[in-house]
PASEBA-1860 file (N, C-alpha, C; in nm, 3 decimals):
! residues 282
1> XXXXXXXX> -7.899/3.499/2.890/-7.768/3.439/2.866/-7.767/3.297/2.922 ~ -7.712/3.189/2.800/-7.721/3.035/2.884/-7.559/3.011/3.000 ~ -7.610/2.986/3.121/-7.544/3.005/3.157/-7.432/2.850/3.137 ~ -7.300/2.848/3.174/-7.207/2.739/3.177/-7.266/2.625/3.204 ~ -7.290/2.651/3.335/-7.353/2.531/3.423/-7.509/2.423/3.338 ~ -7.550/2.527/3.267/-7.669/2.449/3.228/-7.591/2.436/3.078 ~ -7.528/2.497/2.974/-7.452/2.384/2.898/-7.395/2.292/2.954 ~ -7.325/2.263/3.014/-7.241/2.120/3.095/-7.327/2.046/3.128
9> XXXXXXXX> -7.510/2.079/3.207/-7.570/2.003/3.242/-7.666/1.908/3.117 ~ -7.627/1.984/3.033/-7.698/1.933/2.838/-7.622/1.880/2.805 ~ -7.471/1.820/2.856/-7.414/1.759/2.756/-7.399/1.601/2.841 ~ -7.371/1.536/2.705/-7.344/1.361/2.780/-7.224/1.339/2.882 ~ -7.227/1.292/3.000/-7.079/1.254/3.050/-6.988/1.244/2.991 ~ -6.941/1.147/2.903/-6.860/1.142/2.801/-6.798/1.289/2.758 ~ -6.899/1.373/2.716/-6.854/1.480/2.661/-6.783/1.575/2.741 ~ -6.827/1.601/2.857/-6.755/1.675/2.931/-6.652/1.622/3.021
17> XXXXXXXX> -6.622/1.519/3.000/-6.486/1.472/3.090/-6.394/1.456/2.972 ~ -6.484/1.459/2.839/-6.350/1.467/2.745/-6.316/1.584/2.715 ~ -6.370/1.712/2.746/-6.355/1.860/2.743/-6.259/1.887/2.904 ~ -6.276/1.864/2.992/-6.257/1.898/3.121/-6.082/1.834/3.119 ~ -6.106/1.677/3.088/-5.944/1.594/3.052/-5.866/1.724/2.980 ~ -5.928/1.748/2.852/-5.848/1.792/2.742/-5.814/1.945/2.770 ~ -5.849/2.014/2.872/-5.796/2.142/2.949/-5.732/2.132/3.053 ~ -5.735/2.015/3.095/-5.597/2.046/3.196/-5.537/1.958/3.150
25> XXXXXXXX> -5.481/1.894/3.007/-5.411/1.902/2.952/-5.333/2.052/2.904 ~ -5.417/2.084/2.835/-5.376/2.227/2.806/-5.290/2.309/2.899 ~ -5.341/2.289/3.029/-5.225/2.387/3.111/-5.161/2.342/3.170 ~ -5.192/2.210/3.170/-5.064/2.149/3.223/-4.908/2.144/3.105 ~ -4.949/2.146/2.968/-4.857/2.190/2.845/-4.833/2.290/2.874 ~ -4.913/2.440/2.874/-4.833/2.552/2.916/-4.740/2.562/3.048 ~ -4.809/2.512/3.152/-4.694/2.500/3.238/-4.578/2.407/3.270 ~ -4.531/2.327/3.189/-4.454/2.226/3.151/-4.413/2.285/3.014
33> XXXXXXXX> -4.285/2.327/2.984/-4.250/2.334/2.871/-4.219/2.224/2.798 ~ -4.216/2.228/2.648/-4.103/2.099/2.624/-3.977/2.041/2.695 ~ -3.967/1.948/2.668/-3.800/1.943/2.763/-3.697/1.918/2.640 ~ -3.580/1.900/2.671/-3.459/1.861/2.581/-3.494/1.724/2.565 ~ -3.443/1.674/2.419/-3.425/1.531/2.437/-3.330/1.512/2.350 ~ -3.268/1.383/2.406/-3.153/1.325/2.420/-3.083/1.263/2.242 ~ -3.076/1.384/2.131/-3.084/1.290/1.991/-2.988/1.202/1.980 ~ -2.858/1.174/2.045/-2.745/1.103/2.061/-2.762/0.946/2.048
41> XXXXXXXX> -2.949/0.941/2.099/-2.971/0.781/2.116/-3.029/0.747/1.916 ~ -3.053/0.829/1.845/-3.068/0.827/1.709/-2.977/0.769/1.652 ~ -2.855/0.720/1.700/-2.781/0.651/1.639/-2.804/0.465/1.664 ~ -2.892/0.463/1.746/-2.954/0.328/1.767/-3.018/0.316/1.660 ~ -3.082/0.410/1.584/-3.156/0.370/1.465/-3.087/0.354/1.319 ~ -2.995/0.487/1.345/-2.897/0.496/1.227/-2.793/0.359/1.227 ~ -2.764/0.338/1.301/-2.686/0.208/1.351/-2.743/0.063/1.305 ~ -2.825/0.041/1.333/-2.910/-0.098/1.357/-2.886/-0.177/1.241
49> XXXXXXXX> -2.898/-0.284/1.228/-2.898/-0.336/1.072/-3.001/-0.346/1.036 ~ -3.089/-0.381/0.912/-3.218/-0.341/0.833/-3.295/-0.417/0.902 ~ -3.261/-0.579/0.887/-3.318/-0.683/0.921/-3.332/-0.707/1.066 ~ -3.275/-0.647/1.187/-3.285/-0.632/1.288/-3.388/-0.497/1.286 ~ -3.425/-0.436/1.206/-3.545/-0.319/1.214/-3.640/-0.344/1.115 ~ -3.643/-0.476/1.106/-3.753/-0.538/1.026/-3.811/-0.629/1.110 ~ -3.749/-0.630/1.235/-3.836/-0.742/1.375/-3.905/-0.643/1.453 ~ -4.026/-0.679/1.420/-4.079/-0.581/1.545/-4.059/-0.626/1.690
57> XXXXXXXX> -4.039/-0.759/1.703/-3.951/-0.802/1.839/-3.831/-0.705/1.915 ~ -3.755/-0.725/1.813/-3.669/-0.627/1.821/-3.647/-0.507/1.890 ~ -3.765/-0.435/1.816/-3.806/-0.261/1.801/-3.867/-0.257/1.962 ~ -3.936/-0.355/1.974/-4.022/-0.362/2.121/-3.924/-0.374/2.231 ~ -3.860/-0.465/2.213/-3.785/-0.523/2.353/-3.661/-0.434/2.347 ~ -3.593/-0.391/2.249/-3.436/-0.360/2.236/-3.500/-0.219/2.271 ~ -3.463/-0.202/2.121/-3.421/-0.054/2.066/-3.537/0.064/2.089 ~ -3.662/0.064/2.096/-3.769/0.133/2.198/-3.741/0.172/2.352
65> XXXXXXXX> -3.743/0.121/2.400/-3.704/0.097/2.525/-3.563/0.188/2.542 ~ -3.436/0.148/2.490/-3.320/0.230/2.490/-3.309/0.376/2.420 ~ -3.405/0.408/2.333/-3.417/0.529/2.276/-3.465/0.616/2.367 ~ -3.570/0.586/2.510/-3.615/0.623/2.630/-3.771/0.670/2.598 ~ -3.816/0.667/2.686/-3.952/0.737/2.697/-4.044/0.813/2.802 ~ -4.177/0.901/2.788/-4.183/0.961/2.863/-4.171/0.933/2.985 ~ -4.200/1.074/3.086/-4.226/1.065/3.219/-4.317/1.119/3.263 ~ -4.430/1.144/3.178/-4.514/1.254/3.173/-4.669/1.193/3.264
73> XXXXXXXX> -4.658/1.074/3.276/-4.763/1.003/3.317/-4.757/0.868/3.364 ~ -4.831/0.819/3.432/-4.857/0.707/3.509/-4.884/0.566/3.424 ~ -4.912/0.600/3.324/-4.954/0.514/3.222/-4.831/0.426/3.160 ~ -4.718/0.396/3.189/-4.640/0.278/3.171/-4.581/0.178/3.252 ~ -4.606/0.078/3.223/-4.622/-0.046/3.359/-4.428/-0.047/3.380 ~ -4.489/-0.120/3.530/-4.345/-0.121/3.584/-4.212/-0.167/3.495 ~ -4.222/-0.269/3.420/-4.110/-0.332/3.324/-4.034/-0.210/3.295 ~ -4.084/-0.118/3.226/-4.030/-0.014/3.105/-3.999/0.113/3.241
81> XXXXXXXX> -4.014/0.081/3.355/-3.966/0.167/3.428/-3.812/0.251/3.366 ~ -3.698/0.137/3.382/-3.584/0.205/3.412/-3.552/0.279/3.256 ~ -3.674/0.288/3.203/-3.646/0.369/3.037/-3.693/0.475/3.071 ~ -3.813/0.469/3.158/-3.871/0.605/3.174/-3.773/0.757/3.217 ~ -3.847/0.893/3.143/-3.746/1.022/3.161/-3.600/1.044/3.114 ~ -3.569/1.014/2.999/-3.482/0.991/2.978/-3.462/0.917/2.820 ~ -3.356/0.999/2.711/-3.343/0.963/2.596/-3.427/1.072/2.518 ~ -3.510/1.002/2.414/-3.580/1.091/2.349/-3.739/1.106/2.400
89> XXXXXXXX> -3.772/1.080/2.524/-3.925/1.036/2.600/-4.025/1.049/2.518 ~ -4.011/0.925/2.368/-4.088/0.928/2.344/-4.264/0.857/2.405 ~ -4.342/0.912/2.355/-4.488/0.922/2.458/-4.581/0.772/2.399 ~ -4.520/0.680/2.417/-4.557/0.516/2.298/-4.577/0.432/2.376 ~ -4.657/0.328/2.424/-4.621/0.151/2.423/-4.522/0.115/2.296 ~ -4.397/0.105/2.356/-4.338/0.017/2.234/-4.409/-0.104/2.226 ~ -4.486/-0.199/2.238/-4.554/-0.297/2.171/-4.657/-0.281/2.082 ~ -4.705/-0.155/2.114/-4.811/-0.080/1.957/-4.706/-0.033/1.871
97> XXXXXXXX> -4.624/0.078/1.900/-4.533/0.131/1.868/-4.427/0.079/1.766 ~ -4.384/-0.013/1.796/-4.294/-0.104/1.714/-4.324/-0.126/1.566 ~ -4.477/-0.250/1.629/-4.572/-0.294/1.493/-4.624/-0.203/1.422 ~ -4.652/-0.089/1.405/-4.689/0.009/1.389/-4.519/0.064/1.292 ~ -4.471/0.114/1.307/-4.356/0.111/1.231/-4.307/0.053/1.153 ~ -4.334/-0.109/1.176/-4.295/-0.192/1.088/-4.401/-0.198/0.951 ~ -4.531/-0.142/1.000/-4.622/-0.193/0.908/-4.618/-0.015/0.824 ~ -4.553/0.074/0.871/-4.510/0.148/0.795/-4.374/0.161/0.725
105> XXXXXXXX> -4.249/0.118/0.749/-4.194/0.074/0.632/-4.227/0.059/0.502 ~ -4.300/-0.065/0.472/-4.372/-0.064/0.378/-4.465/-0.015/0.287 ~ -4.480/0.127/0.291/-4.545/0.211/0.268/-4.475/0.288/0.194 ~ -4.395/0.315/0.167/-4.344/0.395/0.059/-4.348/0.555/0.099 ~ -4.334/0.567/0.215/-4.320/0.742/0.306/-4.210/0.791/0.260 ~ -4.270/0.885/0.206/-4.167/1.024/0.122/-4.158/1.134/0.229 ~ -4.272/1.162/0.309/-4.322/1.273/0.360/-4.422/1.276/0.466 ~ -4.400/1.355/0.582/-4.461/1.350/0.685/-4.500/1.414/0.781
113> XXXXXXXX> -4.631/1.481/0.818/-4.657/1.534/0.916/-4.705/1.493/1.032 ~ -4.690/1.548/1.170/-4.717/1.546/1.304/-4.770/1.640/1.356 ~ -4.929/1.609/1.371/-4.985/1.727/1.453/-5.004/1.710/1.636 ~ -4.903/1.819/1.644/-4.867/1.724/1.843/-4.721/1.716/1.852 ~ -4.647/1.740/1.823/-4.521/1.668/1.869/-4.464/1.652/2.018 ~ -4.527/1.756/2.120/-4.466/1.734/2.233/-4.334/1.747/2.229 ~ -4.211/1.667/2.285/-4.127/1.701/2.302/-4.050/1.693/2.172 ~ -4.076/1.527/2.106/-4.063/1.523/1.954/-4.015/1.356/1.922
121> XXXXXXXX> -4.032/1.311/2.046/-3.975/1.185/2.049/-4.025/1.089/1.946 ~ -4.154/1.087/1.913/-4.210/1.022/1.815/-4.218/1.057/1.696 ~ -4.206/1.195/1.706/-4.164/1.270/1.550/-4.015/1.219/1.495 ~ -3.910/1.240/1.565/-3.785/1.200/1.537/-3.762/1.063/1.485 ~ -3.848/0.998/1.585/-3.784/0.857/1.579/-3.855/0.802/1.451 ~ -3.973/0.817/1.372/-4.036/0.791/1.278/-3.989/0.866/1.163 ~ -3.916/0.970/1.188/-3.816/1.003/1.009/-3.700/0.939/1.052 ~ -3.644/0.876/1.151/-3.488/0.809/1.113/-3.531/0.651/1.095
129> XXXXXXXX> -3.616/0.646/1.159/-3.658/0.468/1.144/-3.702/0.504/0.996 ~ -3.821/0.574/0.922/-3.814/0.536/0.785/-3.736/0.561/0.677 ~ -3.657/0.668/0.735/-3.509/0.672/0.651/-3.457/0.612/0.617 ~ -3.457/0.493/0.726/-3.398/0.327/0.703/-3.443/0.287/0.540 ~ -3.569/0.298/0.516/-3.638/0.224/0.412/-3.662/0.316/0.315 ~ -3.656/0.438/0.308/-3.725/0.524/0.196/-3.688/0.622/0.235 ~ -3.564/0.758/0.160/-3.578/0.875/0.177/-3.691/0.982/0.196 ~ -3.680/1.047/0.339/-3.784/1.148/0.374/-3.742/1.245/0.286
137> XXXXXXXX> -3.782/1.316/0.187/-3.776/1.439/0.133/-3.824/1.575/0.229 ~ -3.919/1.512/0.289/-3.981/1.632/0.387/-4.060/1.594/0.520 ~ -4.053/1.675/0.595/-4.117/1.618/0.757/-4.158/1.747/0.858 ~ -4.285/1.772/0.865/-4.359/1.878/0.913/-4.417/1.867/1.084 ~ -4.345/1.924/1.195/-4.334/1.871/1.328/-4.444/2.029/1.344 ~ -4.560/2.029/1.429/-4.669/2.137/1.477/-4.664/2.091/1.621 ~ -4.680/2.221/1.714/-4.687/2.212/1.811/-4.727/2.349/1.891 ~ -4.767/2.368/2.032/-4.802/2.497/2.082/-4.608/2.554/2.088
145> XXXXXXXX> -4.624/2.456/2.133/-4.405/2.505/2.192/-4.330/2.409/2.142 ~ -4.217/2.420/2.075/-4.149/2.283/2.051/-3.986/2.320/2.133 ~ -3.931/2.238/2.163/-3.797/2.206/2.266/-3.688/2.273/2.135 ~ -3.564/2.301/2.211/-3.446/2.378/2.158/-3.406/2.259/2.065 ~ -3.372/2.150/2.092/-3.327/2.069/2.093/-3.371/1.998/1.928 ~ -3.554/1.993/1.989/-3.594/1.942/1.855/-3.576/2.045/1.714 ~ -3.560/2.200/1.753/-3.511/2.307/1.698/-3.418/2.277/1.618 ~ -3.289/2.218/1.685/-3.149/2.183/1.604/-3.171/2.083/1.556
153> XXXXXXXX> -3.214/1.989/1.574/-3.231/1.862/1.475/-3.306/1.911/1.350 ~ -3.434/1.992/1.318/-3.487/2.077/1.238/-3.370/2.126/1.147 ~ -3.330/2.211/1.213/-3.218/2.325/1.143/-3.109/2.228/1.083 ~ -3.067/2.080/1.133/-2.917/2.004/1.089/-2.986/1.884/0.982 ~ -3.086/1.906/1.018/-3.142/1.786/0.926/-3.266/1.852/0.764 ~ -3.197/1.796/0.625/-3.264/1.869/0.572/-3.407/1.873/0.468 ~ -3.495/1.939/0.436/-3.623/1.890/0.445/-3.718/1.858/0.576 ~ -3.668/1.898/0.728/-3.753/1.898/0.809/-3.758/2.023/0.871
161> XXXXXXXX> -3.905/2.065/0.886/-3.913/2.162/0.979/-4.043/2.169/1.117 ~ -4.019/2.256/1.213/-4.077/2.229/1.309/-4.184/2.354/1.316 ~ -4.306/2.350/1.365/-4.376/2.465/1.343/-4.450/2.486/1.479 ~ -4.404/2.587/1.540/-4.489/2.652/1.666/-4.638/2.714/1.643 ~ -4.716/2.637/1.646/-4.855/2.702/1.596/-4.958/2.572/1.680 ~ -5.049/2.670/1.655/-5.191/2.568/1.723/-5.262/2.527/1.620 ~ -5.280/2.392/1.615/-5.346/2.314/1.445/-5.513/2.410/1.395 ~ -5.551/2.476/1.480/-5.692/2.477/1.454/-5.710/2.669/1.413
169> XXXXXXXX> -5.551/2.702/1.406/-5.533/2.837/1.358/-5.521/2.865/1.232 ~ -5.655/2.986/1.163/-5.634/3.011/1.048/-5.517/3.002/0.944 ~ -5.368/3.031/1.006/-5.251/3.059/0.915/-5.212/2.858/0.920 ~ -5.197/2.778/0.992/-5.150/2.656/1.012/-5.252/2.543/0.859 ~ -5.400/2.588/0.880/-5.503/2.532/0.781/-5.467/2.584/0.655 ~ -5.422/2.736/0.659/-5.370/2.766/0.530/-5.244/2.705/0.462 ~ -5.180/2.672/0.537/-5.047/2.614/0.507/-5.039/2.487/0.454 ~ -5.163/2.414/0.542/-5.177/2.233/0.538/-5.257/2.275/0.388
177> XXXXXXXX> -5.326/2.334/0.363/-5.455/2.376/0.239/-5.364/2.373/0.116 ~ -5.238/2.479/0.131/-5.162/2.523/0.017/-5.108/2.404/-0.029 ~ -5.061/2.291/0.040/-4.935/2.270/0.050/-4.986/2.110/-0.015 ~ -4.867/2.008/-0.059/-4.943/1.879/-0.172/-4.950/1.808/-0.014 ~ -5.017/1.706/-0.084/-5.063/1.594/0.042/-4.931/1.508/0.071 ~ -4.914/1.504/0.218/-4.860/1.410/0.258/-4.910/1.231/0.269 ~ -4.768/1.145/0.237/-4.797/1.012/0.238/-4.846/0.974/0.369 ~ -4.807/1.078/0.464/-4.789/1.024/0.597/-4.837/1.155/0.721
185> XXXXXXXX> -4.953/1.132/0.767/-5.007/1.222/0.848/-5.018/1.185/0.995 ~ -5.007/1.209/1.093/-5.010/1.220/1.213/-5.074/1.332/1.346 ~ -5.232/1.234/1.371/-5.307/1.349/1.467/-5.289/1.304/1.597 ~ -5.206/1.393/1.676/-5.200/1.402/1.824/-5.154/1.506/1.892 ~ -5.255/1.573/1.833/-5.263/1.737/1.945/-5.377/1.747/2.001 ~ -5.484/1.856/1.963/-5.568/1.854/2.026/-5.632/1.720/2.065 ~ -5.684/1.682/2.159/-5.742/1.511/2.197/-5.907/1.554/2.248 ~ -5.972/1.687/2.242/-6.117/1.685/2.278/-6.181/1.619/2.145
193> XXXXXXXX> -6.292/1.575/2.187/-6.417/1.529/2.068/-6.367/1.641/1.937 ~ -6.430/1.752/1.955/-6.433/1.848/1.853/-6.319/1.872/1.801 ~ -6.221/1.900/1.918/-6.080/1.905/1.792/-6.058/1.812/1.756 ~ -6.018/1.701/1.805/-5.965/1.622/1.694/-6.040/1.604/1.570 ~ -6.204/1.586/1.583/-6.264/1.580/1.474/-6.258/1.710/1.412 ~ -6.213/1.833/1.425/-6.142/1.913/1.358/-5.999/1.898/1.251 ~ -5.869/1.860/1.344/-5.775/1.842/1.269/-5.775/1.683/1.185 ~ -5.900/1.622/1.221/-5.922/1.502/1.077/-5.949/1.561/0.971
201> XXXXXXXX> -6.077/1.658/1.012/-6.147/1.708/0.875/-5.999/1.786/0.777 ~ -5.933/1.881/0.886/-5.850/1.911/0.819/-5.744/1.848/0.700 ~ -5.717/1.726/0.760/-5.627/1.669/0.698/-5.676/1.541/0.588 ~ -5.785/1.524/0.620/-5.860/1.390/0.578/-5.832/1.383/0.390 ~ -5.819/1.486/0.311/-5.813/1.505/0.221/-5.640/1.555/0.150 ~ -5.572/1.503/0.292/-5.379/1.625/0.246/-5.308/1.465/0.298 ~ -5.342/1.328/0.282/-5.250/1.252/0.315/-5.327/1.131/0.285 ~ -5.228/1.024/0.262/-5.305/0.922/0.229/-5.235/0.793/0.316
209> XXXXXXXX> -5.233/0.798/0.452/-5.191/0.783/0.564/-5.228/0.840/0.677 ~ -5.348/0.824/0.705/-5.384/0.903/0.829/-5.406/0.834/0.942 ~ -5.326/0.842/1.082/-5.262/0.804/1.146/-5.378/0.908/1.305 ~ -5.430/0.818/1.429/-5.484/0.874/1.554/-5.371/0.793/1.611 ~ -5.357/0.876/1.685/-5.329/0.832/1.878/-5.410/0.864/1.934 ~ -5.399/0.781/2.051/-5.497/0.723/2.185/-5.605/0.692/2.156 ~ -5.641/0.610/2.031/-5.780/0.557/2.011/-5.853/0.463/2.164 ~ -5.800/0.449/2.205/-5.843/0.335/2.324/-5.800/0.396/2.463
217> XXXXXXXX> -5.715/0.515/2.453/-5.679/0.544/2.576/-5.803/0.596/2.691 ~ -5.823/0.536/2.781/-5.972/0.601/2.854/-5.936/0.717/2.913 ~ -5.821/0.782/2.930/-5.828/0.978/2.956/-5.862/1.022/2.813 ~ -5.842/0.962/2.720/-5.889/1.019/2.572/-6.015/0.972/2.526 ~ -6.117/1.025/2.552/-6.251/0.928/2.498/-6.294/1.029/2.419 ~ -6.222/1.132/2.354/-6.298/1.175/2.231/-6.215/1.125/2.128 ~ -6.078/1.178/2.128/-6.026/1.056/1.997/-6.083/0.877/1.969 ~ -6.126/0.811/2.126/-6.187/0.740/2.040/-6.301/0.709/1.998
225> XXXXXXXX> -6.375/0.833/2.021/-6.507/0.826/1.964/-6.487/0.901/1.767 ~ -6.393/0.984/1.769/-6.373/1.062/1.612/-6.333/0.902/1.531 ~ -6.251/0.804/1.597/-6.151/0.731/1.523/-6.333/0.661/1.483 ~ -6.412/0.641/1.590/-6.499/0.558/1.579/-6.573/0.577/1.433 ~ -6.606/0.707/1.482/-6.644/0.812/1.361/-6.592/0.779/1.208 ~ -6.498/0.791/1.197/-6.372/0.779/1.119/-6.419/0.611/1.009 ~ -6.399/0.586/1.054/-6.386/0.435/1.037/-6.540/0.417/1.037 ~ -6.679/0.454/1.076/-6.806/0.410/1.040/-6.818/0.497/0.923
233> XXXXXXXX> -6.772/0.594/0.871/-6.825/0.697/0.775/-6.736/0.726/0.648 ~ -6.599/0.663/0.685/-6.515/0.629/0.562/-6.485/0.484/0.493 ~ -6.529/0.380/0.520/-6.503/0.268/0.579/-6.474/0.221/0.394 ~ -6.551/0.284/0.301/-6.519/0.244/0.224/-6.408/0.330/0.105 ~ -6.377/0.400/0.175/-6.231/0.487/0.119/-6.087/0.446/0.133 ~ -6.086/0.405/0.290/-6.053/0.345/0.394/-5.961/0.225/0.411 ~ -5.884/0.174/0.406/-5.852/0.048/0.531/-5.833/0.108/0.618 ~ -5.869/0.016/0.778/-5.821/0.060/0.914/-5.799/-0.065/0.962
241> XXXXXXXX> -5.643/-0.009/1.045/-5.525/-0.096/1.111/-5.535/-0.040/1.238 ~ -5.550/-0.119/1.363/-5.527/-0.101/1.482/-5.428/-0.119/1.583 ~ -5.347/-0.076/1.630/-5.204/-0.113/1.732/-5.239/-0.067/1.868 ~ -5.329/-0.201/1.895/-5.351/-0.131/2.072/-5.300/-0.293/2.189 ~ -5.227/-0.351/2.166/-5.113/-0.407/2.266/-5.160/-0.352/2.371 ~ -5.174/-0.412/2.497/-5.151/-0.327/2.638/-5.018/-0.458/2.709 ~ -5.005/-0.419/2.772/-4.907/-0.473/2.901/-5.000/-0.528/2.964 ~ -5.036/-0.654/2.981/-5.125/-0.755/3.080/-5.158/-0.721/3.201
249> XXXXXXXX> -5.063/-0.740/3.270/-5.006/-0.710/3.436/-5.056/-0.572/3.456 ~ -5.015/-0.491/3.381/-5.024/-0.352/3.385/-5.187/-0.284/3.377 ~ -5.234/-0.357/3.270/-5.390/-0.315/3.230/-5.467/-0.370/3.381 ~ -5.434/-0.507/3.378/-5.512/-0.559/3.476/-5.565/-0.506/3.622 ~ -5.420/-0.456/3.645/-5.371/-0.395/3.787/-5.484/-0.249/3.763 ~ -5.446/-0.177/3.674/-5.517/-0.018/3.655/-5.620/-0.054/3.624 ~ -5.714/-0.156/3.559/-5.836/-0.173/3.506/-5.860/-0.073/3.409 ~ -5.792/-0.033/3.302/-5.813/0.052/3.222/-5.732/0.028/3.107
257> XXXXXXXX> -5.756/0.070/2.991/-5.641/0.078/2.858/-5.578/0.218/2.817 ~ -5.471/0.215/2.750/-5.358/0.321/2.741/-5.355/0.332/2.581 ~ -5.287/0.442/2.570/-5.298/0.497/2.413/-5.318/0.423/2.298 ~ -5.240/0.389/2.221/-5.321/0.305/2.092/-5.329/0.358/1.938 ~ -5.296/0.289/1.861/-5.246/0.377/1.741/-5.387/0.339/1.612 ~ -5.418/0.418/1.583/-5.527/0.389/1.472/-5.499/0.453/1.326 ~ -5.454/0.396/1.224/-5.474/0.398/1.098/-5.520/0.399/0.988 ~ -5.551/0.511/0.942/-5.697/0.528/0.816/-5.604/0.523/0.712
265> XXXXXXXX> -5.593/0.401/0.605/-5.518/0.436/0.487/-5.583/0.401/0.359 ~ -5.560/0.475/0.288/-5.632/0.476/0.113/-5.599/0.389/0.079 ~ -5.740/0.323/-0.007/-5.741/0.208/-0.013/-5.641/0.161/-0.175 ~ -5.611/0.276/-0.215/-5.527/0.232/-0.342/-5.407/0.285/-0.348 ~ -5.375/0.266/-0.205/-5.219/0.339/-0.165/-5.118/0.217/-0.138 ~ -4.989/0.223/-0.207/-4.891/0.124/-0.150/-4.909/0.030/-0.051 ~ -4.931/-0.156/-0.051/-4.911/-0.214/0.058/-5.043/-0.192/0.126 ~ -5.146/-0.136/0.103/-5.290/-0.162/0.179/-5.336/-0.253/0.179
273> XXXXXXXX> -5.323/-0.347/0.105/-5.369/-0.494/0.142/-5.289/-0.564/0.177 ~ -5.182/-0.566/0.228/-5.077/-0.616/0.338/-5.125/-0.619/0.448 ~ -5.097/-0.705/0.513/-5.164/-0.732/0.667/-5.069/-0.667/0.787 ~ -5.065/-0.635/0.821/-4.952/-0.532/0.903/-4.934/-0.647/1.037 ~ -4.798/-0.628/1.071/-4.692/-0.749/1.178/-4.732/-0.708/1.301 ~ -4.820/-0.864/1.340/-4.857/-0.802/1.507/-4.996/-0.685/1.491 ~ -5.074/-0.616/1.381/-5.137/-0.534/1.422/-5.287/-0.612/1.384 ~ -5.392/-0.540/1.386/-5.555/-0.554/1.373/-5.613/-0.508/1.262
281> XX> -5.622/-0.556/1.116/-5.713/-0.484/1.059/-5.842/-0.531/1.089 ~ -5.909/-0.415/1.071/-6.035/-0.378/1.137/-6.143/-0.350/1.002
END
């Protein structure tokens, strides 16, 4: 029998601190439930005028920031303090975050899935911000646990639903398999090497919008080795858009970079040769 110790001792550093990260993630999710979040601040979006949510200035400095965000980690520099825990915590740099929105507008999103939602802050806020621009017909939220909260927004809002399941479970692949492709896909659940390069494969073929988090984040170094992946082996299917902004002060001080949004979109899909506001094509 091979024992643990001598697999772990066969594998690259890399690999096992991105296995080791990505389990105590895991229980640190089970022991942390979702929390409530705050949908009341959704009227900042419903509210806003178009052209004031057509600045990604805006989206960054204002209305991000006041919608609230997590508290889940160490990873947001002092500025955005007094937002932190509080609102809808969503889990973003609003300076990726923003541009990243804006350069989806333009896209023509009918429909949308999120693999990850966490509490749901980024799920939410990305069907009322593109509501702004294009009726969601439908919006698919996956998660191990999802919050009461994001429950009722599900149930009051219609065409969205929320799904308690683990992405890499037979019945969840059947569902994504059955079901037509989404314009708009979103991977941020599992974050080891293998899963994520799991729920790509999964989806790589059900959306024509495919969307990583934490490409750059250094507790995540298998998403950005899949995105790497991603982008050397599709490149010509492909455009890829990058939203990785850090906070100056902030990076400098930690010597490290923080999450980061990466974008695989078909190359004969709405607005792909548009240069996206503030972001990197790559």
């Amino acid at each position: 029998m091979v024992s643990r110790e001598s697999v772990k001792s066969a594998l690259p550093d890399p690999v096992v601190r991105s296995v080791q990260q990505a389990l105590a993630r895991r229980e640190q999710r089970r022991s942390i439930r979702p929390k409530p979040i705050d949908l009341s601040r959704l009227e900042l979006i419903r509210q806003a005028p178009l052209e004031r949510l057509s600045d990604p200035l805006y989206i960054e400095q204002d209305l991000l920031p006041r919608l609230g965000l997590n508290d889940e980690t160490g990873h947001f520099p002092p500025s955005l303090k007094p937002f932190i825990g509080q609102g809808l915590l969503c889990w973003q740099y609003p300076n990726q975050f923003s541009k990243y929105l804006v350069h989806l507008a333009r896209q023509g999103i009918e429909s949308y899935m999120e693999i990850g939602v966490r509490h749901g802050g980024t799920f939410v806020i990305t069907i009322e911000y593109l509501s702004r621009f294009n009726p969601i017909r439908e919006a698919v939220g996956v998660d191990l646990g999802c919050s009461s909260t994001l429950q009722d927004y599900a149930a009051g809002r219609p065409g969205v639903k929320v799904l308690q399941a683990n992405s890499h479970d037979a019945g969840f692949k059947q569902f994504v398999r059955g079901h037509d492709p989404f314009d708009l896909v979103l991977i941020d659940g599992d974050h080891t090497l293998e899963g994520c390069r799991e729920d790509f494969d999964l989806v790589r073929d059900r959306g024509r919008v495919l969307v990583f988090h934490d490409i750059v984040s250094e507790p995540t170094p298998g998403v950005t080795a899949v995105w790497q992946e991603v982008r050397e082996r599709h490149d010509e299917r492909f455009d890829f858009y990058e939203f990785t902004d850090q906070y100056p002060d902030f990076s400098r001080d930690s010597g490290a970079e923080f999450l980061g949004i990466g974008v695989a979109q078909l190359r004969d899909s709405a607005g792909a040769s548009e240069r996206p506001t503030g972001g990197q094509r790559v």
